[in-house]
C-alpha positions, 0 to 999 in steps of 0.5 A: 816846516815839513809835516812829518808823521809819527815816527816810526823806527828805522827797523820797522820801517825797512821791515814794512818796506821790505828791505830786510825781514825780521831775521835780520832786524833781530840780528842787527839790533843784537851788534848795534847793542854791542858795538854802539853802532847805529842800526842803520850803520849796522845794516849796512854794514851786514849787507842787508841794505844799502845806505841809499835804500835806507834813505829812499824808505824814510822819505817815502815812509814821512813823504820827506824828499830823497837828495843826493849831494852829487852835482850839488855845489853849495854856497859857502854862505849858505853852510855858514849859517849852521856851525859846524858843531851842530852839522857833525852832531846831527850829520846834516848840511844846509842846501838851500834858501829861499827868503826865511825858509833854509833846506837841509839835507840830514841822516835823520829828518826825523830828530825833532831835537836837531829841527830845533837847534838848526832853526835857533841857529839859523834864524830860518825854519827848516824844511829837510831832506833825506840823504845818505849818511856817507854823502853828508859825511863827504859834504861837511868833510868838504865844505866846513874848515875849508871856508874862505877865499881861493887864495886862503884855501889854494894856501892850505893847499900848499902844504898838503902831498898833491905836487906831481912828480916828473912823469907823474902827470901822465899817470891817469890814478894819480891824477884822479887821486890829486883831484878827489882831495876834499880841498881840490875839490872845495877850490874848485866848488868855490871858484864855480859858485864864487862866478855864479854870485858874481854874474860870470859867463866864463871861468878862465884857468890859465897856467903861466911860467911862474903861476896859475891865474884865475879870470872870469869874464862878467858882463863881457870884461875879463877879471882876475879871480886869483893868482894860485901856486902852478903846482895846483894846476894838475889837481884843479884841471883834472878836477874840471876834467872829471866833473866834464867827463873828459880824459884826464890823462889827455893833456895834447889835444883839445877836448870838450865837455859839460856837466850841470850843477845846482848852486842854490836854487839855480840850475847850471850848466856848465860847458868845459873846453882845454886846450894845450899851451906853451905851460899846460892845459888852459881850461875855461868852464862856460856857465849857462844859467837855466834861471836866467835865460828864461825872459820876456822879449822885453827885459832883452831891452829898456827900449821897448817899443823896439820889439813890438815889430819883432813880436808882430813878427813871430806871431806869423805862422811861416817865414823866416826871421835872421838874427844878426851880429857878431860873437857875444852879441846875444843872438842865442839869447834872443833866440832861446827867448822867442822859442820860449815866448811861441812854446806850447804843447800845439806846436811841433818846435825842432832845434838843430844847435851847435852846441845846444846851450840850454835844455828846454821843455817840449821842444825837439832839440838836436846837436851836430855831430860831423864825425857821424854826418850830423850837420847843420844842412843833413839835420835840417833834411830830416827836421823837415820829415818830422812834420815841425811847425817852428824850426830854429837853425843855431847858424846859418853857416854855407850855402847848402844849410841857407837854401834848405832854411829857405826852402823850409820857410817858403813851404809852410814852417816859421824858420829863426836862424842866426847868421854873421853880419854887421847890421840888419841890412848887411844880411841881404848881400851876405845871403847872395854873396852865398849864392842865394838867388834875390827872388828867394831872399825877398819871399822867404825873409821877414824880418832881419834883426841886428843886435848888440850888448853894451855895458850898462850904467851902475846904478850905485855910482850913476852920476851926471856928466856932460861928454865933449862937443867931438864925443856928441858930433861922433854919435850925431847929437849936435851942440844945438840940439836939445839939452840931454842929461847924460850918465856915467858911472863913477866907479864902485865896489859893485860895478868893480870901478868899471862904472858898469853893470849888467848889460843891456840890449840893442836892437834894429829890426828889418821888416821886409815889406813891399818896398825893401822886397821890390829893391832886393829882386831889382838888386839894388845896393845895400845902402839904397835899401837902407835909405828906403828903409829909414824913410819907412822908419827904420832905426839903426843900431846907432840911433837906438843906441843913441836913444838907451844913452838919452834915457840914462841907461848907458854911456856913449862910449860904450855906444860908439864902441858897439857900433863904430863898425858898422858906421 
C-alpha cells in the first residue's frame, strides 16, 4: 500500500500550500461548525479554492498521485469489487487492478478507517489516488446501479424523457442534453470496455427501420453486440460525437474524430467515422490499443524462422523495404513493429501517416492534411530536409510520392512503406505500372514482404480431423505424401462457435539479390522472377500457409480462403 505520512488537517495543509491564509481558514471552519459541511466543501463553496486545487495539495502534501476520472472508462468488474455502500460512504471508485493490488481513487486518501473496509471487501490491497469530490460523485452516479448488460440498461433507458421530438434532432442543447445522461453515458463506457474485453478492433452502431444494432468486429468477423430501441440512437451517436469532438449538430456529412481512454490499465485510442443512411447516422468507433501494438517481430508469426531474413534486413542502414497486401492484412502492424524493434535515441526516425494509428516515443510522426497541402509526396519533400536517418511513408499511393521513396532510399535513408498488391512479387510490376523505371526499382528495393492474418485455432475446442482428398490436392498436399495430423476447432464458448481464436501471421519475404535485380532491368515477367526466386528458396504465401496448418496453428480453409487469389 501506498506510505502515507502523519496526517495532517485539510486546513494546514491549504495553509502550508498557500491556497488560502488563516483568515479564511478561521472563517471557513466557523460555517462548517454550522452548517455540518465538510471544510473542504465548505472552501470551495467560499470561493477561497477549488475542488482541484484541494486535490492536487493532499497529493503533493502525502506524495499520493492526483487522478482526474476524464477519459477514464472503467471495468464494471473492477467497480463490483467495492459495494456500493462503501463507495458513497467513503466517495471513492475503484480504477484499477494489477494481480492482488486494486487502485482507487478517493476524496480523502487519508481515511485509514476507509483503506480497511475496502481491502476486507475487495480481498486486495489498496493502493489510492487523490480526486475531486464532484468527478467521484459523477463516477459512482454513473458506474454503481447501472451495471449489467447493454440490453438491461438500454431497457432502463426506455423509461427515462430522452426521446427526441420532431425537429429536435436538430437542436445542438438537446442533444448535448440526451448525451450527458448518466445511463447514455454508462451504455456507451459498457459498449467500449465490453469490445476492449472481448479483443474488438471495431465497434459498429447501426440505425435500421425498426432498430439499433450493435456489431463489433473480432479477429476480422462481425458479431452482434445488441439489438437496442432506435429512439436510443441520437443519445449514443451524440454521445460518441462529443467524446470524438465532432459536430453534433452535423447529422449530413461525413465526419471524422479520435479520442483516448484508458480502460484499466490499457491505454486506448479510439478513431471515430459517421456517416449519413437511409435511417441515420452509422457510427463505427475503431479501438487501437497502445498495450498491444507493441511486439517482438516474432509474436507477428509462430513461423519464426520466416522473418529472420526480415530482421537481417532492417538492420541495413539504407534501402527500402515494401510491405504488401490487402486492407486488414496488418501491413501497419507489421510497420509500427519494425520501427519499434530499430527505435532509439541515435536514430532521427519520421513518419508521415494517413492517419496516424499509434502515438510513439521518440519518433517524428506526421499526419496528412490535403486541405493545407499536407500529402503523402509534399510531406515526404520536407521529411527529407529534416536530416532523418529512417523514414516510414503509411502508403505508397501515386507515382510522385513512389519516386520521392526512392529517391530517398537511393541517397543514404532506410525507407519502410506499405503499398497495395497481391503478393510480394506483384509489387515489381505495380511499381512500373506506375511509371517507376526498373533500374530504380532494382537499386532501391531490398526486400518486398507479402503478408496475411488468417484465423487461428481455438485452443479450448481444438480438436483433430482428417480434410477431404479435394481440400489437401487444393492446397498442394498429396494423399501420398506424409501423414499430418490436422486441427479445427469445434466451436465453444471462447471462440463464439467459430472455432477460431485470435489470428496469426503469414509472411513471404522477397530479398532482392543478384538475380531478381538482374531479371527486373531486363524486364522479365513477374512469374520468371517468381520461379527464380523459388529455386533461390523463396516461400510463398501458400506454402507458408501450408506450413502454419501443418504445425496445428490453423486450418485449411482459412488458409485457402487467404491466398485463393493470389494462387
Amino acid at each position: 500500500m501506498a506510505v502515507i505520512k502523519k496526517a495532517k488537517k485539510i486546513g494546514e495543509i491549504l495553509v502550508d500550500a498557500g491556497l488560502i491564509t488563516l483568515s479564511q481558514l478561521e472563517e471557513a471552519l466557523n460555517v462548517s461548525q454550522k452548517t455540518g459541511a465538510r471544510l473542504g466543501r465548505t472552501l470551495v463553496n467560499m470561493g477561497a479554492v477549488t475542488e482541484e486545487g484541494i486535490a492536487r495539495a493532499l497529493a503533493q502534501q502525502f506524495n499520493i498521485p492526483y487522478i482526474s476520472l476524464s477519459g477514464i472508462i472503467i471495468d464494471p468488474q473492477i467497480v463490483r469489487l467495492i459495494p456500493e455502500m462503501l463507495a458513497r460512504r467513503y466517495k471513492v471508485i475503484p480504477f484499477a487492478k494489477e494481480g492482488s493490488n486494486l487502485k482507487v481513487a478517493m476524496v480523502d486518501p487519508l481515511n485509514v478507517f476507509a483503506i480497511d473496509d475496502l481491502k476486507k471487501a475487495s480481498n486486495c490491497q489498496i493502493f489510492p489516488s487523490v480526486v475531486t469530490e464532484t468527478e467521484i460523485q459523477n463516477a459512482i452516479d454513473q458506474h454503481y446501479g447501472m451495471t449489467g448488460s447493454l440490453n438491461e440498461i438500454a431497457k432502463r433507458l426506455e423509461g427515462t424523457e430522452i426521446e427526441l421530438l420532431k425537429g429536435e434532432e436538430e437542436v445542438p442543447e438537446k442533444l448535448e442534453r440526451i448525451a450527458s445522461e448518466a445511463s447514455v453515458i454508462q451504455l456507451v463506457n459498457l459498449m467500449i470496455s465490453q469490445s476492449v474485453m472481448e479483443r474488438a478492433s471495431d465497434i459498429h452502431i447501426e440505425p435500421d427501420e425498426d432498430t439499433l444494432r450493435v456489431r463489433m468486429r473480432i479477429d476480422g468477423v462481425l458479431h452482434e453486440m445488441s439489438n437496442l430501441s432506435l429512439k436510443l440512437h441520437p443519445a449514443v451517436a451524440s454521445r460518441v460525437k462529443i467524446l470524438g469532438n465532432l459536430n453534433i449538430a452535423e447529422k449530413r456529412l461525413p465526419q471524422d474524430g479520435r479520442f483516448n481512454i484508458k480502460i484499466g490499465n490499457s491505454d486506448i485510442d479510439i478513431r471515430v467515422s459517421t456517416l449519413p443512411t437511409m435511417f441515420g447516422e452509422k457510427v463505427v468507433m475503431r479501438l487501437l490499443n497502445k498495450s498491444a501494438l507493441i511486439l517482438k517481430l516474432e509474436e507477428l508469426t509462430p513461423m519464426h524462422d520466416t522473418l529472420s531474413i526480415l530482421k537481417k534486413m532492417v538492420k541495413k542502414p539504407f534501402g527500402m523495404i515494401l510491405l504488401t497486401g490487402p486492407t486488414g492484412s496488418g501491413k501497419t502492424t507489421t510497420a509500427y513493429t519494425i520501427l519499434n524493434m530499430i527505435n532509439s535515441m541515435d536514430k532521427n526516425i519520421v513518419t508521415v501517416e494517413d492517419p496516424i494509428e499509434y502515438h510513439l516515443k521518440i519518433i517524428n510522426q506526421v499526419q496528412v492534411n490535403p486541405k493545407v497541402g499536407i500529402t503523402f509526396a509534399t510531406a515526404l519533400r520536407h521529411i527529407l530536409r529534416q536530416d532523418p536517418d529512417i523514414v516510414m511513408i503509411g502508403e505508397i499511393r501515386d507515382r510522385e510520392t513512389a519516386e520521392i521513396a526512392i529517391h530517398a532510399a537511393l541517397t543514404g535513408h532506410l525507407v519502410i512503406s506499405t503499398i497495395h498488391t497481391n503478393n510480394a512479387v506483384g509489387t515489381i510490376s505495380r511499381l512500373i505500372d506506375m511509371g517507376i523505371e526498373p533500374f530504380l526499382i532494382a537499386s532501391a528495393i531490398t526486400c518486398l514482404v507479402g503478408q496475411r492474418l488468417i484465423g487461428g485455432v481455438c485452443p479450448k475446442c481444438k480438436v483433430p480431423y482428417q480434410p477431404s482428398p479435394n481440400m489437401l490436392k487444393e492446397l498442394g498436399i498429396l494423399v501420398t505424401d506424409k501423414p499430418f495430423t490436422f486441427y479445427r476447432g469445434e466451436g465453444c464458448n471462447v471462440c463464439k462457435g467459430t472455432g477460431l481464436k485470435g489470428r496469426i501471421g503469414i509472411f513471404e519475404v522477397l530479398v532482392i539479390n543478384e538475380t531478381v535485380r538482374r531479371m527486373i532491368i531486363e524486364k522479365k515477367d513477374v512469374g520468371a522472377i517468381l520461379s527464380a526466386s523459388m529455386k533461390e528458396g523463396f516461400r510463398t504465401l501458400r506454402y507458408e500457409g501450408l506450413r502454419a496448418v501443418v504445425n496445428g496453428h490453423t486450418t485449411i480453409e482459412e488458409v485457402l480462403q487467404a491466398t485463393q487469389e493470389i494462387e
